[in-house]
Steps between C-alpha positions, in 0.01 A plus 500: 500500500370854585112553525417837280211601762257223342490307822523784698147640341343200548491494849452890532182367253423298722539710852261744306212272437409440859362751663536592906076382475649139364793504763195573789235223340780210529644643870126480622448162295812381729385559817184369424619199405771449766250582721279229386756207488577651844171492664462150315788352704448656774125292489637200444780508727255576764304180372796299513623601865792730327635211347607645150643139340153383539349810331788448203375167456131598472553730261735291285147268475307773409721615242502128380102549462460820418372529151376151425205279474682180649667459804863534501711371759860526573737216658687554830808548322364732285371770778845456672686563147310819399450609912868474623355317817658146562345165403407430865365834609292464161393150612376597866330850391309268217400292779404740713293721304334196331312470867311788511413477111694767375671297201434084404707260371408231206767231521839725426343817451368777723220758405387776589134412689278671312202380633517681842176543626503201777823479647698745765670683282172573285409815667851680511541365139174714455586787681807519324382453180232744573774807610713412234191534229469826655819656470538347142201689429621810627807498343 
């Protein structure tokens, strides 16, 4: 079947409607927000002594409580399902950021700790929290 131009127009429509001040608004939202989830890794990598699985699974937990009013946990099996990491490595990162405070478990379940304030990790949890506030703002 042959398209009369119909299709064709549509998209030339469409090409029309954004302007090169649209094009520029979205590049420079971009950057700022690559920028962002850049410097936000780059935090808690440093945190975590570069170790990146660790910072996966943190964020996987705050995800998981992100938006509620009751604590939600996720299972071992879970984090390793949705993170790619294996079982084990899941099971001995749990472990060892459960020391300093960073996340708690409740029989199966690990959280996200988020009550901070006396434990290790409390003030780089703040810190963090704190920079990332401040480039959310900004952008």
């Amino acid at each position: 079947m042959r398209d009369t131009g119909g299709q064709a127009a549509k998209g030339m429509a469409r090409l029309a409607a954004s302007s090169p001040a649209d094009e520029l608004h979205s590049d420079h939202l971009e950057i700022r927000a690559i920028d962002s989830i850049a410097t936000t890794l780059a935090d808690l990598g440093q945190a975590f002594g570069g170790d990146m699985k660790a910072v996966t699974i943190l964020l996987l937990l705050a995800r998981a409580a992100r938006g509620t009013e009751a604590a939600v946990g996720m299972t071992q099996s879970e984090i390793a399902a949705r993170s790619g990491i294996p079982r084990e490595t899941v099971r001995r990162k749990l472990v060892a950021m459960e020391r300093p405070g960073w996340i708690v478990r409740h029989e199966s379940l690990w959280y996200l700790n988020m009550t901070l304030g006396e434990t290790k990790s409390g003030d780089a949890w703040v810190a963090i929290k704190r920079r990332y506030v401040d480039r959310a703002a900004a952008f």
